[in-house]
C-alpha positions, 0 to 999 in steps of 0.5 A, a space after each residue: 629852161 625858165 619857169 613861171 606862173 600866173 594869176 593877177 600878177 606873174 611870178 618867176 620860179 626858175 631863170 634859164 640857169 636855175 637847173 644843172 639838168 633836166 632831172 633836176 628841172 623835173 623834180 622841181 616842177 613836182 613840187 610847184 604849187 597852186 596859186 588860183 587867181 585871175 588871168 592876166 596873160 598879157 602882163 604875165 608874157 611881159 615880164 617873162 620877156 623882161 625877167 627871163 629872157 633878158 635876165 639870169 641866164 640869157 644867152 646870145 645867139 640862141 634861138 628862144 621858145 615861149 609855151 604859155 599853157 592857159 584855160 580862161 581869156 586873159 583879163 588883160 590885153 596880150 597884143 602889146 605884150 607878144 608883140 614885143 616878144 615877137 620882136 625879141 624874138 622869142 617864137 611863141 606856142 600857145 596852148 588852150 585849156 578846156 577853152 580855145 580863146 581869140 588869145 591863142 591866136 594872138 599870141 602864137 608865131 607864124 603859122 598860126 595853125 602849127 603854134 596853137 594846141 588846144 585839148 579838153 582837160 589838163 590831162 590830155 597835156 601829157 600825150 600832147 607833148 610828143 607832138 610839141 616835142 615835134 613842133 618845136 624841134 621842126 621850126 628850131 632845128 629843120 633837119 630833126 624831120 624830113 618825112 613828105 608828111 602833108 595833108 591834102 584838103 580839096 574844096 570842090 565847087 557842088 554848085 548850079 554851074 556843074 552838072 554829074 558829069 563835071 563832077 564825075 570828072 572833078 572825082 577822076 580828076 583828084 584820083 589821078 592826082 592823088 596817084 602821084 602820092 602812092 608812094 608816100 601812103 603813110 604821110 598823106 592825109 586827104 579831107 574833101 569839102 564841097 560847096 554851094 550854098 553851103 559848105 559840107 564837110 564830105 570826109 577828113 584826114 582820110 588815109 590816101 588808100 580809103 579815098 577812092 571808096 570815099 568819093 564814090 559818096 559824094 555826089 551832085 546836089 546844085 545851088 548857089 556859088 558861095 565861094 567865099 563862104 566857104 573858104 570862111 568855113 575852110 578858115 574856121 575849120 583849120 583853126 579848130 582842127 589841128 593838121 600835120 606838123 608837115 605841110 597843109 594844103 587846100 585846092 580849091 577847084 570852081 566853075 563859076 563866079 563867086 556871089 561873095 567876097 573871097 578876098 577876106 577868107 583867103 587872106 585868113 587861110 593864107 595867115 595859117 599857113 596853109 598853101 592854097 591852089 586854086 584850080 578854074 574851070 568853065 565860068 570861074 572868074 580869074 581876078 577871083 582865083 588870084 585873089 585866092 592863090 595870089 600866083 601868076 602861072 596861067 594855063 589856056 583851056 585851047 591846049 586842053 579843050 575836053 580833057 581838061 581834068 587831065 591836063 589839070 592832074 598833069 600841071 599841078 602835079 609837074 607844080 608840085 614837084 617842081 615848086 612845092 615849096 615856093 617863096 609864095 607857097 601857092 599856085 594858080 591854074 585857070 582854064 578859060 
C-alpha cells in the first residue's frame, strides 16, 4: 500500500513497502496531517505513476489500483496524466467529495459507471468502503463474487405511435419477462422509465416481488418520439445513480421512428458499461435500433403476427441465458 496526498504539489508518505502489515498501515494513516491548499489532481496522478508504482517497492506481474479521493475540480488538466496510468496500467477508481466533477470520469477505468463514487460529506467514506472493497476484489480477482446481481432498467416508448392497449402489452410483456428472474429475487433490481416528449422516471432499483403493483401506475399519456432525448436522460441518469457491483441492463423498447439522434446518446451509455437491448415494434426504424444495440440478431414479426409481446418475452429471455455475457454485451430484436 502506497500513500499520497496533494494540494499545489503532491507529496509521498508511503512506498509500496513502507508497511510490515495492515495494522501498521493503519495506525499511520491516523497520524497524517492536513496540509489545505489548491488541487492539482493531474500533477498529483503523475508522480504517483513515477514515484510510487514505478519506485520503491514495485513489483512485476502484480496487477495495480489507483483510488484518488477528491472534493473540488482539479486546477490542472488529469487526461494526460491518467492516460499514462492507464497504460501502465494502474486500474483507477475515483471517488468525488460533496461534488461530482467531469474529473471523475476522466480519471476512472472502464466502465466508468463501476469506477466512479461520489458521497455528500468525508463521513459518508467510512460505509462506502464495503462497497469499494467489492469492486475492487470483482475486477481484481472475478471469482471473489459469483452471485446473478443485476439491474434491469426498461425505457418504454409512451408515445403517439402506441395506444392503451400497446401499453397494457408492453406491461404483460416485462411481467412475463421478468418471471424468468424469480428465482433470483434477491439479486435483481428493476427501474422503469418511459418516454415521449419527455423522459419521466416511473420507478428505480425496485425489489422484482413490487414490480407488478408498480406497473399498474403507469399508464398512457402520448406525444412526441424523443428517443434520442431520452436515452440522453438515460446516460445522465447512470452517472449520477451509482447501480450494482453486477451487471447493468437498459431495454429499450419503441414503436416509432425517433425524431432525434441516438447515435451520440447510445455511444454514452455503451462507454458506461451498460448493455443495452433494443426491442422494435410497429413503426421503429431498424438502422435506429442497431445504432442503439450495435447486434445483428433479427426476428421477423411473420413468426408472431399478434402475440408479438410473447414472442419477444420468449427470444430475449432464450438471449438471456444463452448469451448474457457476449463480446458485445448487447442484443437486437426487431419486429417489422
Amino acid at each position: 500500500v502506497g500513500i499520497v496526498t496533494y494540494n499545489e504539489a503532491p507529496k509521498v508518505h508511503a512506498y509500496l513497502n513502507s508497511f510490515q502489515d495492515r495494522t501498521e498501515a493503519q495506525q499511520f494513516i491516523k497520524l497524517l496531517p492536513y496540509r489545505g491548499g489548491g488541487s492539482n489532481t493531474g500533477a498529483a496522478l503523475r508522480f504517483t505513476l513515477e514515484s510510487v508504482f514505478k519506485g520503491r517497492g514495485k513489483r512485476k506481474d502484480v496487477q495495480k489500483v489507483a483510488i484518488v479521493v477528491t472534493d473540488s475540480k482539479s486546477q490542472d488538466s488529469v487526461k494526460e496524466a491518467v492516460a499514462e496510468l492507464h497504460r501502465f496500467p494502474v486500474r483507477v477508481f475515483a471517488i468525488g467529495v460533496n461534488e461530482k466533477t467531469p474529473d471523475l470520469y476522466d480519471m476512472a477505468s472502464y466502465p466508468i459507471n463501476s469506477h466512479v463514487f461520489a458521497v455528500d460529506n468525508f463521513m459518508q467514506l467510512k460505509p462506502l468502503r464495503k462497497i469499494m472493497q467489492k469492486s475492487i476484489c470483482t475486477f481484481l480477482f472475478p471469482a471473489c463474487y459469483q452471485k446473478d446481481e443485476a439491474d434491469i432498467i426498461f425505457l418504454i416508448d409512451d408515445s403517439d405511435n402506441i395506444d392503451s392497449s400497446d401499453l397494457s402489452d408492453t406491461k404483460k410483456f416485462i411481467t412475463n419477462f421478468l418471471g424468468e428472474f424469480r428465482d433470483r429475487l434477491d439479486h435483481i433490481r428493476i427501474g422503469l422509465v418511459k418516454y415521449s416528449n419527455l423522459a419521466q422516471l416511473k420507478f428505480d432499483r425496485m425489489a422484482l416481488s413490487d414490480v407488478s403493483k408498480a406497473l399498474n401506475d403507469v399508464n398512457h399519456e402520448g406525444g412526441r418520439t424523443n428517443t434520442g432525448r431520452a436515452l440522453t436522460f438515460m446516460e445522465r441518469y447512470f452517472k449520477k445513480v451509482p447501480y450494482s457491483q453486477g451487471s447493468t441492463y437498459l431495454i429499450v423498447i419503441t414503436a416509432g421512428e425517433s425524431e432525434d439522434s441516438v447515435t451520440r446518446p447510445a455511444e454514452k451509455i455503451r462507454a458506461q458499461g451498460v448493455m443495452v437491448f433494443a426491442v422494435g415494434v410497429k413503426r421503429s426504424n431498424k438502422a435506429q435500433l442497431i445504432i442503439s444495440a450495435r447486434c445483428e440478431a433479427a426476428a421477423s414479426r411473420e413468426k408472431c403476427p399478434r402475440l408479438w409481446w410473447c414472442f419477444r418475452m420468449v427470444i430475449l429471455t432464450t438471449m438471456w441465458k444463452s448469451q448474457p455475457m457476449s463480446s458485445e454485451h448487447l442484443a437486437l430484436i426487431y419486429l417489422l
